[in-house]
C-alpha positions in Angstrom: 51.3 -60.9 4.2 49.6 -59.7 1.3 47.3 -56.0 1.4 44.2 -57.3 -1.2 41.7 -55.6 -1.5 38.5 -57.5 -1.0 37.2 -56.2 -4.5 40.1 -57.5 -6.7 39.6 -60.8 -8.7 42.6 -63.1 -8.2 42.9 -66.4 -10.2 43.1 -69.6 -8.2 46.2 -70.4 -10.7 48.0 -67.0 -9.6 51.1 -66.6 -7.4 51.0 -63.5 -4.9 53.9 -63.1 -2.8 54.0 -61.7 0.7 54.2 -58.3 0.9 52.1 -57.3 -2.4 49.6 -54.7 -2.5 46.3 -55.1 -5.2 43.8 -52.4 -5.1 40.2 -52.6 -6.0 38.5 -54.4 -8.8 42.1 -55.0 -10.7 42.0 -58.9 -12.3 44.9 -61.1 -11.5 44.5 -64.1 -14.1 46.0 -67.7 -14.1 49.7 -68.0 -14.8 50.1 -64.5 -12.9 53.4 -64.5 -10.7 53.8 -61.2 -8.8 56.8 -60.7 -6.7 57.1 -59.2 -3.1 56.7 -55.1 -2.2 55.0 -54.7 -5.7 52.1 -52.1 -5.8 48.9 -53.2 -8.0 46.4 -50.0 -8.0 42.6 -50.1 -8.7 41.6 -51.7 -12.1 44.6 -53.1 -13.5 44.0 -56.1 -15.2 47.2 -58.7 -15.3 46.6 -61.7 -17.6 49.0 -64.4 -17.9 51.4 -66.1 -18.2 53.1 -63.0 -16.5 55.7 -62.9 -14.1 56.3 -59.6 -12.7 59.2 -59.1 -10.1 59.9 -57.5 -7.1 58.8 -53.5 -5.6 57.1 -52.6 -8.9 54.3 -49.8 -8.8 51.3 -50.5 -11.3 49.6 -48.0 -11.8 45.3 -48.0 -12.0 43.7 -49.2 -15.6 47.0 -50.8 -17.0 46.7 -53.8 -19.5 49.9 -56.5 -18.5 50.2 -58.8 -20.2 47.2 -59.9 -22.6 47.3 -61.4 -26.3 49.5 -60.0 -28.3 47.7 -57.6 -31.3 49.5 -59.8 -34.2 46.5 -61.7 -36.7 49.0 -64.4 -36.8 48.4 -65.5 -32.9 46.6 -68.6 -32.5 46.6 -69.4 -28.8 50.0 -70.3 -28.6 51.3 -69.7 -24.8 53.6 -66.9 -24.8 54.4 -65.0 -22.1 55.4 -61.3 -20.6 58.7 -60.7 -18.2 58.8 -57.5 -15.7 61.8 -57.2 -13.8 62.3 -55.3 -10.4 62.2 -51.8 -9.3 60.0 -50.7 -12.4 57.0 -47.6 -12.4 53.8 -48.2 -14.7 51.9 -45.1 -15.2 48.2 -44.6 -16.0 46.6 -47.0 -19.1 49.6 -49.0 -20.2 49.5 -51.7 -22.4 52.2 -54.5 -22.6 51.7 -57.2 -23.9 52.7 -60.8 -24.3 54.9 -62.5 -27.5 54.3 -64.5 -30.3 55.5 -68.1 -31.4 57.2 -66.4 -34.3 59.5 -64.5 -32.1 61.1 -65.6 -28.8 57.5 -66.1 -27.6 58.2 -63.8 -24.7 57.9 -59.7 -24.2 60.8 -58.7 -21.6 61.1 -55.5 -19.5 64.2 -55.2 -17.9 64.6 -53.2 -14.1 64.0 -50.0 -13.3 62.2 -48.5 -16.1 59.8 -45.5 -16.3 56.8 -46.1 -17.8 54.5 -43.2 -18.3 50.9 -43.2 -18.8 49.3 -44.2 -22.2 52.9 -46.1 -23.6 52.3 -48.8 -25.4 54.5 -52.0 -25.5 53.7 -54.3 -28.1 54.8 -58.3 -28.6 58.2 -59.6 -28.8 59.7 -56.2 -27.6 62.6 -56.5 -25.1 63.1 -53.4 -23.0 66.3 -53.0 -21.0 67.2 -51.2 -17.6 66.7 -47.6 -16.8 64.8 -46.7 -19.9 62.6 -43.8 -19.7 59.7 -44.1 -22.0 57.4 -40.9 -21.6 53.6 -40.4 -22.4 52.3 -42.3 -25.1 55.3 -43.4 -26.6 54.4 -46.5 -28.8 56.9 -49.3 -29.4 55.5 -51.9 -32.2 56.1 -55.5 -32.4 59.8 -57.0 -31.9 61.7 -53.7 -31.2 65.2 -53.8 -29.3 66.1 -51.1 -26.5 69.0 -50.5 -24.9 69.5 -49.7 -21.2 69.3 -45.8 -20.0 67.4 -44.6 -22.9 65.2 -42.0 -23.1 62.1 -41.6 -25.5 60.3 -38.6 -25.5 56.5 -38.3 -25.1 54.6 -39.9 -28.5 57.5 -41.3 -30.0 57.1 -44.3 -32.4 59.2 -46.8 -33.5 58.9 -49.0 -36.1 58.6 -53.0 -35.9 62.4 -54.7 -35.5 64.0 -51.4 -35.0 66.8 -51.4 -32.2 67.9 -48.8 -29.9 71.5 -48.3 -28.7 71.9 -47.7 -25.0 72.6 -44.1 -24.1 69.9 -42.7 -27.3 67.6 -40.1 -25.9 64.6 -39.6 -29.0 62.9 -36.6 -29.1 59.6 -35.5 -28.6 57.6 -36.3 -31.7 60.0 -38.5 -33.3 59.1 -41.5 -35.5 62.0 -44.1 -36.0 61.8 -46.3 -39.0 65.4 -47.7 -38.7 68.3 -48.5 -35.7 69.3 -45.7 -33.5 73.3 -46.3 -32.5 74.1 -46.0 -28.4 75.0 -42.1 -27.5 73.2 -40.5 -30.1 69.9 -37.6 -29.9 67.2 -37.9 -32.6 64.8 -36.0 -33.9 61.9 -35.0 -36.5 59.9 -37.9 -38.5 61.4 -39.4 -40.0 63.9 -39.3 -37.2 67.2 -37.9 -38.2 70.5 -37.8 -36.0 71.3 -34.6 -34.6 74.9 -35.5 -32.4 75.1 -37.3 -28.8 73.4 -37.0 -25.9 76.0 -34.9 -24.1 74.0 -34.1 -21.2 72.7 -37.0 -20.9 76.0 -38.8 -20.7 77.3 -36.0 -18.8 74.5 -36.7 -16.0 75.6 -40.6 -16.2 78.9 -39.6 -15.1 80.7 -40.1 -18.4 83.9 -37.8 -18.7 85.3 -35.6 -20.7 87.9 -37.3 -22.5 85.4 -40.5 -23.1 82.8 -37.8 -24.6 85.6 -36.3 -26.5 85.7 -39.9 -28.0 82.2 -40.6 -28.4 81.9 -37.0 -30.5 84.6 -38.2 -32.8 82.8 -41.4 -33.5 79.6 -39.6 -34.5 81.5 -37.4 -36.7 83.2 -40.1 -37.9 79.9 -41.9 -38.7 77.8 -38.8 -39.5 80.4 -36.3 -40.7 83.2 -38.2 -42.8 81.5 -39.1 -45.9 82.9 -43.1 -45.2 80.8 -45.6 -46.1 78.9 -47.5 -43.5 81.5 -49.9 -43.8 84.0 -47.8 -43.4 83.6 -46.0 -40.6 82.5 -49.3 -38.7 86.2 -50.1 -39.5 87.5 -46.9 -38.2 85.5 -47.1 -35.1 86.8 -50.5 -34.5 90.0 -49.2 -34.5 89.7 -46.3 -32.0 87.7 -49.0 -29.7 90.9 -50.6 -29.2 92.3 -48.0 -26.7 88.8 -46.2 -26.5 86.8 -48.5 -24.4 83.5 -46.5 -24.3 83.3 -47.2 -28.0 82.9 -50.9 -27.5 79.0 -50.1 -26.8 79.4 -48.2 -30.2 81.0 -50.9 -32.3 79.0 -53.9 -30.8 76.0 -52.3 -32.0 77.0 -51.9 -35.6 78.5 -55.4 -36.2 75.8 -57.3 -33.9 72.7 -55.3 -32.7 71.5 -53.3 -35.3 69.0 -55.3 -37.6 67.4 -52.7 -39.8 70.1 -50.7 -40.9 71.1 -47.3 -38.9 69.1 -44.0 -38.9 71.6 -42.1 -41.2 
């Protein structure tokens, strides 16, 4: 059974599964699905088409899931996917796609949100991404899984964002950031991996010994782009934590790499 409190709004046309809390005066629109054990607070408005999954906290005066800020939407029905297990902080705004993308905004599984980020169209988020205060992601960016932006970072539309990255406080990306590495200043620059953060996922020593010889072999060499994709290709052969590295250079990245 459902906790509702008897001030929300919740649209005929929305799906509330057992278990899911709504505080007061938050909007639940038509083409809402919320999944059970998620936690709506007071005056969160959730427009959709939405689905949001399962144990996810929502935290009061949140925008999910309204029109997407693009002058070229016309109505079309897009739509916004929340995974499980994810925390929405204070005044966050996520919102739906556009018909000139996939037509869908995606947020993976247990992500932190913090309060005052902002979301836009078309972005797909992955899992375990840390996104802190006022961070701002513009239309159609890519992120990884386990990334960390610090508070008011910025990134650019299309940009793409390795898994691993950690981006500083500050920071304003205008191109892709490769998985492992640490930026900083604006315009963001590369300033090595994320040791500790790789260090606190577990990673050892030998496959950080590997993932510092990439960077320098990217960063440090002098090669060409080319170049060093080629030599990193190489190493991935008996380097297997590289193959996060390498996929992102010949697939992922579509605005060139922060260099």
């Amino acid at each position: 059974m459902s906790n509702i409190h008897p001030t929300a709004i919740i649209d005929s046309g929305a799906e509330i599964a057992d278990g899911v809390t709504i505080g007061p005066y938050s909007v639940i629109g038509d083409g809402v699905r919320i999944g059970t054990g998620t936690e709506i607070a007071s005056h969160v408005v959730i427009k959709g088409p939405t689905v949001i999954g399962e144990k996810n906290r929502i935290f009061q005066f949140s925008s999910i899931g309204d029109e997407p800020q693009d002058k070229k939407y016309a109505g079309e029905e897009t739509r916004l996917e929340i995974g499980d297990g994810n925390t929405i902080r204070e005044y966050c705004t996520i919102n739906r796609g556009t018909a000139q993308d996939q037509g869908a905004t995606r947020l993976g599984d247990d992500n932190w949100i913090m309060a005052y980020v902002h979301i836009a169209h078309d972005c797909t988020v992955g899992n375990d991404v840390i996104l802190a205060n006022n961070a701002t992601l513009a239309g159609h960016v890519h992120v990884g899984n386990h990334v960390i932006f610090g508070g008011f970072v910025g990134a650019h539309q299309f940009c793409s964002v390795g898994d691993y990255a950690f981006l500083g406080m500050y920071s304003g990306i205008n191109r892709d950031v490769p998985p492992y590495i640490t930026i900083s200043g604006n315009p963001g620059e590369p300033k090595g991996i994320n040791l500790e953060g790789l260090k606190r996922r577990g990673f050892e020593k030998e496959q950080l010994r590997n993932i510092r010889n990439a960077y320098r072999v990217l960063y440090r060499s002098g090669m060409r782009l080319q170049e060093a994709t080629d030599e990193i290709a190489r190493l991935a052969q008996t380097q297997p934590e590289l193959e996060i590295f390498l996929n992102f250079l010949t697939h992922e990245s579509r605005r060139s790499i922060i260099r």
